[in-house]
C-alpha positions as CSV (number, residue, x, y, z in Angstrom):
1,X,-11.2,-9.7,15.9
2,X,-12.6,-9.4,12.5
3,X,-13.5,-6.2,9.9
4,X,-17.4,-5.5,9.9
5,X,-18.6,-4.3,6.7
6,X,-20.8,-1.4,7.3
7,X,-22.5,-2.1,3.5
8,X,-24.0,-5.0,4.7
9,X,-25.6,-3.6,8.1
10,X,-29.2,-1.7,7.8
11,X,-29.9,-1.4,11.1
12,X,-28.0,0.7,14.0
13,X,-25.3,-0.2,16.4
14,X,-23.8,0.9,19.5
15,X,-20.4,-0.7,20.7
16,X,-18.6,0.4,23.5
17,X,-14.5,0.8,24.1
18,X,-11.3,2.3,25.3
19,X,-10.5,4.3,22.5
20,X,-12.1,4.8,19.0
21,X,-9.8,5.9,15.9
22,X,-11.7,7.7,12.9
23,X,-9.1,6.6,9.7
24,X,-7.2,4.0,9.2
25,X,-4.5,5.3,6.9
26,X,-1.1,5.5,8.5
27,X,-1.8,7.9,11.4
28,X,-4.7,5.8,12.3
29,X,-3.6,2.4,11.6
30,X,0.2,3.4,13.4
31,X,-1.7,4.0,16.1
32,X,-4.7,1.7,16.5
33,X,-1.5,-1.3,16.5
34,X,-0.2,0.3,19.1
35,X,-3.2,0.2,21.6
36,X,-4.4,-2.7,20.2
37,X,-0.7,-4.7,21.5
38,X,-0.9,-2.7,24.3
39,X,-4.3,-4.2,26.0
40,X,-6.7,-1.5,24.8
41,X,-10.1,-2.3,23.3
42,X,-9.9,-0.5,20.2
43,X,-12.4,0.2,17.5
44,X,-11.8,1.5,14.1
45,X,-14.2,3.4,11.8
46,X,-13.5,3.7,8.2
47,X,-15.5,5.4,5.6
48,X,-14.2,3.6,2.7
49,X,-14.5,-0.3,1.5
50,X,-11.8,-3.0,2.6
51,X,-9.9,-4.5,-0.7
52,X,-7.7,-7.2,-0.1
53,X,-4.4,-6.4,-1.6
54,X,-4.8,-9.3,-4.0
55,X,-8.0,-7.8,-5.7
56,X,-6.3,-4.2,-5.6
57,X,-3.7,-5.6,-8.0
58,X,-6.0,-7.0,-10.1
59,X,-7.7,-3.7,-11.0
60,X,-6.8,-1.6,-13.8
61,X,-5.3,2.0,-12.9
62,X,-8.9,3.6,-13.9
63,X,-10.8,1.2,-11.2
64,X,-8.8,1.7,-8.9
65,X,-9.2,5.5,-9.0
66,X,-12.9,5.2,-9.5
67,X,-13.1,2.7,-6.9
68,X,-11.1,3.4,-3.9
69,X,-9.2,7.1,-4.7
70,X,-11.2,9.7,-3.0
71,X,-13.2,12.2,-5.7
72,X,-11.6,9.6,-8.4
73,X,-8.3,11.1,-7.7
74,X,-9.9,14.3,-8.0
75,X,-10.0,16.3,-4.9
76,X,-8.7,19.6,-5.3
77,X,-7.1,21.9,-2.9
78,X,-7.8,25.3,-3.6
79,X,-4.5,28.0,-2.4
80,X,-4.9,31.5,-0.5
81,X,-3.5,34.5,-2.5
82,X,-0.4,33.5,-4.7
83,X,-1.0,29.9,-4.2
84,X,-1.5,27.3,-6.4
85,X,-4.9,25.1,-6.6
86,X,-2.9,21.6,-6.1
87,X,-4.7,18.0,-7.1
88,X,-4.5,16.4,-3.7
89,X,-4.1,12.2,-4.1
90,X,-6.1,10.9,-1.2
91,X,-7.1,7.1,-0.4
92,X,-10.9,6.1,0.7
93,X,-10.4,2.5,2.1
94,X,-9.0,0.3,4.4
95,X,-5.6,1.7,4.2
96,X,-5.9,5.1,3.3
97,X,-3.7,6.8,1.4
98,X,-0.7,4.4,2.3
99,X,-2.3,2.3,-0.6
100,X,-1.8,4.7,-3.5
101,X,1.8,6.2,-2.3
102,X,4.9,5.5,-4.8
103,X,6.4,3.9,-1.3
104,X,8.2,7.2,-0.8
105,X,9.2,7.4,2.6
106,X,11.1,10.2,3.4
107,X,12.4,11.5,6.8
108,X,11.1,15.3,7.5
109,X,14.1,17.1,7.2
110,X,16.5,18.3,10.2
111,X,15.7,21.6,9.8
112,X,12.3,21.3,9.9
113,X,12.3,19.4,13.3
114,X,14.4,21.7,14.9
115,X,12.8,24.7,13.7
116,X,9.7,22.7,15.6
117,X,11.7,21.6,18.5
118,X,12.3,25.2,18.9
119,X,10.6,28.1,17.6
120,X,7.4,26.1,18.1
121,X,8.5,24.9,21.5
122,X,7.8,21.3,20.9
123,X,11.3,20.0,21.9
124,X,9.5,16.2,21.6
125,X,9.6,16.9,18.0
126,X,13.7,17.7,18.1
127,X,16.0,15.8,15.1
128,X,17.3,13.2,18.0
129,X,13.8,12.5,19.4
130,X,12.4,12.0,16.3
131,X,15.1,9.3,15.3
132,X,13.7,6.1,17.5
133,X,10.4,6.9,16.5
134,X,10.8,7.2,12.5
135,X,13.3,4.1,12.6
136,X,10.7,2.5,14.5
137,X,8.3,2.7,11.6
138,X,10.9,2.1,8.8
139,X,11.2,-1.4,10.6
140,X,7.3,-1.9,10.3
141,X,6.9,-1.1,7.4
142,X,10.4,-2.4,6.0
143,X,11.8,0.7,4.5
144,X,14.7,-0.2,2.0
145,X,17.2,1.8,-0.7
146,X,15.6,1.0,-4.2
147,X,18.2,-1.4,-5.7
148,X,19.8,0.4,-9.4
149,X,18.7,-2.6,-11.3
150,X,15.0,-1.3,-10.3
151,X,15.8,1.8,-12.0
152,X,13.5,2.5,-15.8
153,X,15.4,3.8,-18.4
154,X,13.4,6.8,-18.0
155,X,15.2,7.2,-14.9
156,X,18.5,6.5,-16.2
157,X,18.5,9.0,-18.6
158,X,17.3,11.5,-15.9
159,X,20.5,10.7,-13.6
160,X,22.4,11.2,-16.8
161,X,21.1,14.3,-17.4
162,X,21.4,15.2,-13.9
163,X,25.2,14.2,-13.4
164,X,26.3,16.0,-16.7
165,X,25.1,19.7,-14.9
166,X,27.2,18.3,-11.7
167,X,23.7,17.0,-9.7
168,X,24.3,14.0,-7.9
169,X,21.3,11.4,-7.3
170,X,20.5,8.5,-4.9
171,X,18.5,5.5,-4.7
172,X,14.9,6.2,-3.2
173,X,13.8,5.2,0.3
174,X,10.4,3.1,-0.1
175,X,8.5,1.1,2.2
176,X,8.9,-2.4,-0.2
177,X,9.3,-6.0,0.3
178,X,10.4,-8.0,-3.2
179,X,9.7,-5.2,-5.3
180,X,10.2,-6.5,-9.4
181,X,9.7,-2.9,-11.0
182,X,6.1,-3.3,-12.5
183,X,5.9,0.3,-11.8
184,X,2.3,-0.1,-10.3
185,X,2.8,1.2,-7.0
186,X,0.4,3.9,-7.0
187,X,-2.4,1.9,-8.5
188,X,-2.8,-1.8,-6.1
189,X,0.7,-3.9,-6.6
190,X,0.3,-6.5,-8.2
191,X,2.5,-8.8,-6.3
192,X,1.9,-6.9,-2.3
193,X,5.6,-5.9,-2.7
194,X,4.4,-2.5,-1.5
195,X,4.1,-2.5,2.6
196,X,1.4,-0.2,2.8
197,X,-0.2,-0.3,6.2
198,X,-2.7,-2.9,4.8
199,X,-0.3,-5.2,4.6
200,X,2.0,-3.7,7.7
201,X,-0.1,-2.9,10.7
202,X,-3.7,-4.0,10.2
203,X,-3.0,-7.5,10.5
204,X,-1.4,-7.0,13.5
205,X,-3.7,-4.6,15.2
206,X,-6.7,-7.0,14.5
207,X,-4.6,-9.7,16.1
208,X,-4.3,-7.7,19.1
209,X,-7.7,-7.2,18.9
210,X,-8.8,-4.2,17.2
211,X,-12.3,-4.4,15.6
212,X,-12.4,-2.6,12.2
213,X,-15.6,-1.2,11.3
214,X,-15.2,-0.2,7.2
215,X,-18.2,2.0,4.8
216,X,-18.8,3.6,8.4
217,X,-18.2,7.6,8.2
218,X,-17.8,9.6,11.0
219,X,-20.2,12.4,10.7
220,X,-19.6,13.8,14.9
221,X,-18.2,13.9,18.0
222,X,-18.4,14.7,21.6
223,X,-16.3,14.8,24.8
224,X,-16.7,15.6,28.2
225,X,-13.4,16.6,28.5
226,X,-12.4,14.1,30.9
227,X,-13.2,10.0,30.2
228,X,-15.8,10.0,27.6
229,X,-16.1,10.1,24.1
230,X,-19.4,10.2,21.6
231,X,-19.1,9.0,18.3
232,X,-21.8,9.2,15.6
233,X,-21.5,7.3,12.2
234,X,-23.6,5.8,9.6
235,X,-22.9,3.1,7.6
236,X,-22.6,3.3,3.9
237,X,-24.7,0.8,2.3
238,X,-27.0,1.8,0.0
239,X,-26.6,1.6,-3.8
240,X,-25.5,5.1,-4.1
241,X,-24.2,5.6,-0.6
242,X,-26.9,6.9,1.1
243,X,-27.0,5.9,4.8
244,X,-28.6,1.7,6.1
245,X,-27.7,2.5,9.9
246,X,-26.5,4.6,12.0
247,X,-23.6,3.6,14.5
248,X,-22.9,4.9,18.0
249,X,-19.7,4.6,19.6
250,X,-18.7,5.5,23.5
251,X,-14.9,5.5,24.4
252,X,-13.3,6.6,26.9
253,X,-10.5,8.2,23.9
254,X,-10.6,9.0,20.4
255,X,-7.7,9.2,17.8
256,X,-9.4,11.5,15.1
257,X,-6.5,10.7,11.9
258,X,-8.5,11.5,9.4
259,X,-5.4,13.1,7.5
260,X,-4.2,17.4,7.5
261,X,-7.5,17.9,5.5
262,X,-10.6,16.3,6.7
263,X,-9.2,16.0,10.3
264,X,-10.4,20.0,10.6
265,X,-13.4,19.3,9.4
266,X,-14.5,16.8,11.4
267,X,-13.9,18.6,14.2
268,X,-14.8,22.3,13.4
269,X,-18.5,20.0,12.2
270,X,-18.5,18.7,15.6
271,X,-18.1,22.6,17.5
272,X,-14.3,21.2,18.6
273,X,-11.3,23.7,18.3
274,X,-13.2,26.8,17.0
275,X,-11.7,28.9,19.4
276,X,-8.5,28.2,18.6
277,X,-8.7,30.2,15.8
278,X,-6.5,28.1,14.0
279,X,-8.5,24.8,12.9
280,X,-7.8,24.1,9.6
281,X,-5.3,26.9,9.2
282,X,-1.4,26.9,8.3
283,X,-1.3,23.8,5.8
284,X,1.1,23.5,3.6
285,X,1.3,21.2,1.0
286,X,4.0,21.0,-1.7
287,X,3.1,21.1,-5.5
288,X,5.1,18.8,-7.4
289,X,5.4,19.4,-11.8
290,X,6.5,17.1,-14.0
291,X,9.1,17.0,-16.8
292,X,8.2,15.3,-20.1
293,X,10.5,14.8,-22.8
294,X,10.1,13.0,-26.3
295,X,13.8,10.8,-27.4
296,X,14.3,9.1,-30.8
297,X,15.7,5.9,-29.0
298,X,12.5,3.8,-27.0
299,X,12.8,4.2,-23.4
300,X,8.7,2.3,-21.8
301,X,9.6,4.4,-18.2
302,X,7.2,2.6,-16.9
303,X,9.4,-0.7,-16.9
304,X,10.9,-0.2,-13.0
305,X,10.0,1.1,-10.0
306,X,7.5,4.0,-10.2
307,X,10.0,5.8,-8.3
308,X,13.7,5.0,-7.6
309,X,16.1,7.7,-7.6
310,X,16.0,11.5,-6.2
311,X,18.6,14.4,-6.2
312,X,18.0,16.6,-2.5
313,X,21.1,19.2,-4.5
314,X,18.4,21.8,-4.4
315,X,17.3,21.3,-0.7
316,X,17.9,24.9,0.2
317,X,16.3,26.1,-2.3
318,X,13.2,24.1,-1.4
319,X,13.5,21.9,-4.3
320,X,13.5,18.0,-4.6
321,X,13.9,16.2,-8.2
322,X,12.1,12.8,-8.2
323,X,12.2,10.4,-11.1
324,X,8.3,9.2,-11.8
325,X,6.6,7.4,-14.4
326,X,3.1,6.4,-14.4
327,X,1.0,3.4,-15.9
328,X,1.3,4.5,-19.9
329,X,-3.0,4.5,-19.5
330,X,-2.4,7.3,-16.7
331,X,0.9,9.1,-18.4
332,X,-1.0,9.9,-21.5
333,X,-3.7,11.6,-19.7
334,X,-1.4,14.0,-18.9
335,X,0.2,14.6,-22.4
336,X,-1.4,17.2,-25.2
């Protein structure tokens, strides 16, 4: 099959199909390959553009964050109570947010599956039946230990720091493939080192078959609770955005992975889950602040991976140290 660009459609549609999924980041594009290879007729809808990795590298960091970051890189979570308000990086395109990751891929911890597995009574959620399925996708999407000669001298000086108050550090986990260190991992690599699921799953879901529908945004659905599924979309075409078309799909399933924060909202907008009472309740998310120092020798952090070494010492206490550095257009942003 091929990828239908909803920009380019003004009238309406109506396709028909086993199972629909609404986002096509890594929940969505995880499991669309999966259907797709398994002989289900599977139709995608995804409110953002498709850019081919190629022309992703090509942008500068500020198109790409105008272009295909949701809100510019702007979306804001607001907390409840003590909490934070935490920036919230969030992808609108064919991809998702797999495409403006540093690669990080880390296991969720031990403790947290079991404390799943068993004060949440999900035992399918244990530490041991987790395993196949997260080395599963580390073989997809080629999940390797960041080689030291990746490493900035940013980062160097960090470990150094680090090992003189007795904190050991490790190479990252990323999902990369000939990785050189331009640091750009966040921004469209430059050289597809970076196996976002772009690159990982979509070409083999639309080889199973999978028909990717892109500018098309969800905007409601229905069930009868038993083997059928409404889906209402419009297509994103006009200069501005504004609706061309509307789209209608039936299915007979839907995978709604439209990630922790618009999932909810989807569905509470569509009447599903409000009795629950917990819709959109109980996320989490984990602010992260950075370090900055000024040296007298040069040290351009941004030659090497965007990320390559992390210290978990502090795990108990909640605490991961990362090394990061940013495109110096981005990093200075941040600076007074």
């Amino acid at each position: 099959m091929t990828i239908e660009y909803g920009r380019l459609i003004s009238g309406d549609e109506v396709l028909d199909c086993d199972v629909v999924v609404i986002g096509s980041g890594t929940g969505g594009a995880v499991a669309a390959t999966y259907l797709a290879e398994a002989g289900r007729r599977v139709v995608v809808l995804e409110e953002g553009p498709y850019v081919p990795a190629h022309e992703q590298g090509r942008l500068r960091p500020s198109q790409s964050l105008r272009h295909l970051w949701r809100d510019a890189g702007m979306t804001l979570v607001l907390g409840v109570g003590d909490s934070p308000s935490i920036n919230l990086t969030s992808g609108r395109a064919l991809g998702g947010s797999s495409l403006f990751t540093g690669g990080v891929c880390f296991r969720a911890p031990n403790d947290v599956l079991h404390e799943w597995s068993t004060a949440l009574s999900m035992p399918d959620l244990g530490p041991d039946a987790m395993d196949r399925w997260f080395s599963l996708v580390e073989r997809d999407v080629h999940v390797e230990d960041t080689h030291v000669s990746l490493r900035s001298k940013s980062t160097e000086l960090f470990i150094e720091g680090g090992e003189r108050l007795g904190i050991p550090f490790h190479s990252m986990r990323r999902n990369t493939h000939g990785c050189n260190g331009c640091g750009r991992c966040s921004f469209g690599c430059p050289h597809q080192a970076k196996m976002s699921v772009d690159l990982s799953y979509w070409p083999r879901a639309l080889h199973a078959g999978a028909h990717i529908w892109t500018d098309c945004m969800a905007e409601r659905l229905s069930s009868n609770g038993r083997d059928h599924v409404l889906v209402r979309a419009r297509f994103l075409g006009g200069k501005e955005g504004e609706p061309t078309g509307h789209l209608t799909v039936h299915a007979r399933q839907a995978v709604v992975a439209c990630n922790a924060v618009y999932t909810p909202l989807l569905l509470r907008k569509s009447g599903i889950g409000r009795r629950s009472r917990v819709l959109g309740r109980n996320l989490t998310l984990h602010p992260s602040f950075r370090v900055i120092g000024l040296f007298d020798e040069p040290v351009h952090g941004w030659k090497g991976a965007l990320q390559s070494a992390y210290s978990d010492h502090f795990h108990d206490d909640g605490m991961l140290l990362n090394s990061v550095f940013v495109p110096p257009g981005i990093f200075s942003a941040t600076m007074p």
